[in-house]
N, C-alpha and C positions, 0 to 999 in steps of 0.2 A: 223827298226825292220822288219824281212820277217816273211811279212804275207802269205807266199805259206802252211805253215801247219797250218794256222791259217783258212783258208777255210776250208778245210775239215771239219770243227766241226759247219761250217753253213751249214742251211738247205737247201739241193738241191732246184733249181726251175727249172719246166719245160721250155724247149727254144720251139718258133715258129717252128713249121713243124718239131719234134723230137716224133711224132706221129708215129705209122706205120699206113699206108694205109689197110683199113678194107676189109677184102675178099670181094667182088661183088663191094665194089667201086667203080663206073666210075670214068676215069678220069676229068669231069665236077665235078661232087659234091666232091672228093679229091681238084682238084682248087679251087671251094668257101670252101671249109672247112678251107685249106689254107690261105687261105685270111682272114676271118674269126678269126685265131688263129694270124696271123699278126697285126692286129690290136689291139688284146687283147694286147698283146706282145710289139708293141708302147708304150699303152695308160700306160702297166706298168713302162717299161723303163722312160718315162718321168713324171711321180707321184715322187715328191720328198718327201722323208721321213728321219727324223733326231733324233738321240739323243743326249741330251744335258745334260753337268755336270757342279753343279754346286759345286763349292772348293776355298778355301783360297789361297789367291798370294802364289805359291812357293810348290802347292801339286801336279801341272800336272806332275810331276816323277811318282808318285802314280797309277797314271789311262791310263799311256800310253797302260799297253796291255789291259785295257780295251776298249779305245779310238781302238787298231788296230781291236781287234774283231768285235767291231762295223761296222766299216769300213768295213772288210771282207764279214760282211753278206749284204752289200749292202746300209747301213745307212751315211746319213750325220751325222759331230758330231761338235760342237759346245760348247763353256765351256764360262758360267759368272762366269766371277769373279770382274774386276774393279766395270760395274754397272749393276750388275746381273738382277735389274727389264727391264732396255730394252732390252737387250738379250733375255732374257724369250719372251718378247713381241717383239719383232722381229721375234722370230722364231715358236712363238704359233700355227699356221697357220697348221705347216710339223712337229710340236714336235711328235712324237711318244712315247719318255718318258723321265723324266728329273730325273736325278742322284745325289743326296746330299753325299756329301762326305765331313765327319767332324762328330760332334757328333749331342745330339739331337737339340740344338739349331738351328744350319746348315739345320739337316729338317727340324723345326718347320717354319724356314723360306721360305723354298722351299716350304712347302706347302701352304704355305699363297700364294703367286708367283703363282704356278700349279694350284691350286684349281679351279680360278673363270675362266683358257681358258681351262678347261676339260683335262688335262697333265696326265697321270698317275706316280706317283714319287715312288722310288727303293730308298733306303738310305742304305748306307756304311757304317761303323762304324769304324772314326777316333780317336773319341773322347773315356773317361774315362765311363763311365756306357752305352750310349749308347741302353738303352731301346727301343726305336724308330726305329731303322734299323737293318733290317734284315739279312742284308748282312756283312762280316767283310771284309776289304780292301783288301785282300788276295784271296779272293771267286768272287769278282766283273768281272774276265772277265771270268770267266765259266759262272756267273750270265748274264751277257748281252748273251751268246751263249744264255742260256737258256730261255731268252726273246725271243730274234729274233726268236728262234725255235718255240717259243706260248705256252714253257712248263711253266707257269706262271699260277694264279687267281686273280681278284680281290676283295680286303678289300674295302666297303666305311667306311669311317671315317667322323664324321660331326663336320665340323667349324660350328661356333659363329661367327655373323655380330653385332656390337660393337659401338653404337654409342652415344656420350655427349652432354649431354642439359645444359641450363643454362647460365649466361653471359659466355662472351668473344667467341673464336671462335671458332664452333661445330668439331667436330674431331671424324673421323671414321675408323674403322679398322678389319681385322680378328683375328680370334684365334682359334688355333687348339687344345691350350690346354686352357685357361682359362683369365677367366678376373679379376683382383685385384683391389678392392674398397679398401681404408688403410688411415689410420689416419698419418696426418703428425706428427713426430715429437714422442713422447710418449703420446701423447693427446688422449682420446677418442673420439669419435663419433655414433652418433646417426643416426642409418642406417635402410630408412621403408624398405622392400622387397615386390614387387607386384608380384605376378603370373596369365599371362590375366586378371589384373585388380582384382585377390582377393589377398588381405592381407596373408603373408606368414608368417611375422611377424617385429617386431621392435625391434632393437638390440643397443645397449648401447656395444659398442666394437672397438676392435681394426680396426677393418674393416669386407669387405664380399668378398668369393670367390666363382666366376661362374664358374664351371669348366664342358669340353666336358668329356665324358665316356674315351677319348681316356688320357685328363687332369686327370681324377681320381688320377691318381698313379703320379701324381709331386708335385705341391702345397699345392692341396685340401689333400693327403694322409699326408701329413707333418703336417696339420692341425689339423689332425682328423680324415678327410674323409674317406670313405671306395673306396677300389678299384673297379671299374664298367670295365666289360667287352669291349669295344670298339667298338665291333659289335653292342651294344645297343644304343640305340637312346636315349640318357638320357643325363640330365643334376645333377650334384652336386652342389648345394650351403650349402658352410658352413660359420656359423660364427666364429672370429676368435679373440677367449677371450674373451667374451661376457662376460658381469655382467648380469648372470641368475642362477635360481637354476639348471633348466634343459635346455642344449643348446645341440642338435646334429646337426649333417648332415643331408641335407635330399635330397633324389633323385627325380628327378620330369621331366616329359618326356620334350625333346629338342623340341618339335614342339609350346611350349609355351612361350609367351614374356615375359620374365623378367626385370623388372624395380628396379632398385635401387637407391633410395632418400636419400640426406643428408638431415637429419632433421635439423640438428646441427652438426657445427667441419667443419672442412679442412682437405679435400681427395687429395690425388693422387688416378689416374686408372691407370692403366700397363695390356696390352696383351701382353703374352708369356712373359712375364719378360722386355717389352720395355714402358719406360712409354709415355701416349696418351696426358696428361692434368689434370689441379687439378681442382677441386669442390669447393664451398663452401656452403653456408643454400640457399634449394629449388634446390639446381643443383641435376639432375639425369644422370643417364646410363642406356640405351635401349640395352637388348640384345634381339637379335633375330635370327633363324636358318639362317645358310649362304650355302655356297655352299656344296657340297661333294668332298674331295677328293678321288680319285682312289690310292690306298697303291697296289703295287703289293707285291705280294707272290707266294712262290714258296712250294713244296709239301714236303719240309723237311724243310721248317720255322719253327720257333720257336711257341708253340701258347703262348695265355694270360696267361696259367698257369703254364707253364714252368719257363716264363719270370717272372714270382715271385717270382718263387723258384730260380731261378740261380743269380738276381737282388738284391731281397729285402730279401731272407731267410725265404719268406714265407713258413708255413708250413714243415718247415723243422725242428727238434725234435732237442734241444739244445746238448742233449749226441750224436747225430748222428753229430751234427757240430765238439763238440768238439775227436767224434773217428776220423772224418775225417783230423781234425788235428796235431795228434801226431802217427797216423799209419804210418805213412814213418820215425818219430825216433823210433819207437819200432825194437828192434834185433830179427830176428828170430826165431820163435817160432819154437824146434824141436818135431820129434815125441818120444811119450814115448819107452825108447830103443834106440832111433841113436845115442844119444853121447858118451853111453854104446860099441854100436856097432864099430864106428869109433874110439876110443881110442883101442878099441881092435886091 
């Protein structure tokens, strides 16, 4: 691919001694200034910096002009895909930003990966819904121009640090969106809830969902749940078919350790949809705040409420769905007179 017009659309950088010399300047203080800017000019030349993407055997077709824009603007680029966690960890050091490309599953993982070596992650949108990334695979190399330019902000978002008590052997993990307590089987189960150690309550149910503000709108919203803004620093637990008269959601801030006790029954846990380990009577799960990740965005992102309406049909009026649907078979509508007119 030439990339000779693929420069232009990176952001110039000044070269050593492309200064002009300042009226009254001696030539002594132009030489150390010189020098001076030399140095700068080294120490940047050899500062290595890299972006890395991460995609499925068989999508690097996908992101090559991505990959050259990158390149263009002076970045190393790097792609996991066979075993994406040492990659990631190989290159944390000079990552500058890591790329998910695939759907949200693909970021959900990348962000676990990114999180805890400070990565900032961009996700692409391969996949079917696709709520999580901001970018569609078609936008992606204007989208790195617009990185490497610094036309970007960043989103934190807060994981869930995830960890099982109880016999057999402890198992610990992130989650970006949430954590799944669940009855094996069609069985129920008897689940305490601690928050800092006070009683949240005791639930006779199918299971419990921990979900981040960024998780509101997957699991926990299928549940029940209400959708939480993401910028918010909160958590959702909901119970999940509980035998109660009154069973809601409840929101309760992420800076608090959440504990969930099998009283009674046999659990599976799953973060993000991957299961960790099963439970059984006196086993718990310890959650507690994990790292942040860094979400870039850009200034014609989508925001949270958009993403409702365009995703989920939030707030969007059922006659308005359904005009939106049959207005392109509707014929014509003339004005009173034209067809009068034209037959004339």
């Amino acid at each position: 691919m030439d990339v000779s017009n693929i420069r232009r659309t990176c952001p110039a950088r000044a070269t050593a001694g492309s200064r002009p010399r300042r009226q009254g300047q001696s030539g002594v203080d132009h030489a150390r200034a010189s020098r001076r800017r030399g140095r700068r000019g080294a120490r940047h030349m050899t500062e290595h910096r890299s972006i890395g993407f991460l995609l499925h055997p068989g999508e690097q077709p996908a992101v090559q002009g991505a990959i050259a824009r990158a390149q263009a603007c002076g970045f190393g680029v790097w792609t996991a895909l066979d075993r994406p966690e040492d990659a990631v960890a190989e290159h944390a050091s000079d990552a500058k930003l890591l790329v998910t490309v695939g759907g949200d599953g693909t970021f959900l993982y990348g962000a676990r990966l990114a999180a805890p070596r400070a990565i900032p992650v961009m996700g692409a949108n391969r996949g079917r819904l696709g709520f999580l990334n901001d970018v569609e695979i078609d936008q992606l190399p204007d989208a790195i121009t617009r990185f490497c330019s610094g036309e970007y902000s960043i989103q934190r978002r807060s994981l869930i640090d995830v960890e099982l008590g109880g016999e057999g052997e402890a198992a610990r993990a992130l989650a970006l969106n949430e954590v799944v307590v669940r009855a094996r089987d069609v069985n129920v189960a008897r689940l305490r809830v601690d928050a800092d150690s006070d009683l949240l309550g005791v639930f006779d149910s199918d299971g419990i969902v921990v979900a981040t503000a960024t998780g509101s709108t997957a699991y926990a919203l299928s549940a029940g749940g209400p959708p939480v803004d993401p910028r918010l620093r909160a958590l959702v637990v909901v119970p999940l078919a509980p035998h109660a008269v009154i069973s809601r959601a409840v929101v309760i801030p992420d800076a608090v350790r959440v504990r969930v006790t099998v009283e009674r029954g046999h659990v599976f846990v799953a973060v993000d949809g991957a299961s960790i380990g099963d439970l059984t009577d006196d086993g718990d799960v310890l959650v507690r705040p994990g790292p942040d990740l860094a979400v870039v965005r850009f200034a014609d992102s989508p925001t949270f409420h958009e993403r409702l309406r365009q995703k989920f049909r939030f707030g969007v009026p059922h006659k308005e769905l359904e005009t939106r649907d049959t207005v392109d078979a509707e014929p014509e509508r003339l004005e009173p007179g034209k067809a009068l007119h034209d037959a004339s």
